[in-house]
C-alpha positions, 0 to 999 in steps of 0.5 A: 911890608911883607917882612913886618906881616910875616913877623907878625903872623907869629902861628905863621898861617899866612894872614893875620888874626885880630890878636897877632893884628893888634900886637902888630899895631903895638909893635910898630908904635901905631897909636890907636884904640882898642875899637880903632884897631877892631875897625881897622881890621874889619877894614883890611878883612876884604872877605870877612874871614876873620883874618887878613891875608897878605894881599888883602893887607898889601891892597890896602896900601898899593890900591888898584894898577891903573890902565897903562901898568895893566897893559904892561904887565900883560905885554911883558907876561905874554912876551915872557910866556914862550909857550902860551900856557898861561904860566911864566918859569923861571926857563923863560925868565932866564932865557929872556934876559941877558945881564951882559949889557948891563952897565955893572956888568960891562964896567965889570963891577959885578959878575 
């Protein structure tokens, strides 16, 4: 989905406009009107700018995490956060997970 929004974020603003929307629509053979489209749009365009962007877009299809995800994905950010700062790099990233028990990696058919 992210591939088919930057192609069709041709001026490359991150968002979409109504025109680069309604080609968007033509291009991936979305049989509505004219009027659907606009209705559509207004639809995506949670903040009224006249533009989706890519989380509203993306929002639109993958709705809201239930409960037990949020809860999850907060576990995993504060496990991942070594230094509590609010933010995860990519040290952390890198520090907190070893390949090497991976089956691939043990049957050595990646390395």
């Amino acid at each position: 989905m992210r591939r088919a929004f930057m192609i069709a974020d041709e001026n490359d603003t991150k968002s979409l406009t109504l025109p680069e929307f309604n080609k968007f629509c033509h291009d991936y053979r979305i049989l509505i009107s004219g009027n659907e489209i606009k209705e559509l749009f207004g639809e995506f365009d949670t903040n009224r700018n006249r533009e989706i962007n890519y989380e509203e877009f993306i929002s639109a299809f993958v709705g809201e995490m239930c409960e037990r995800r949020k809860r999850l994905i907060t576990i995993l950010f504060e496990t991942l956060d070594k230094d509590k700062i609010g933010f995860v790099n990519l040290d952390e990233i890198r520090n907190s997970f070893s390949p090497t028990l991976h089956p691939d990696a043990i049957s050595w058919k990646k390395n």
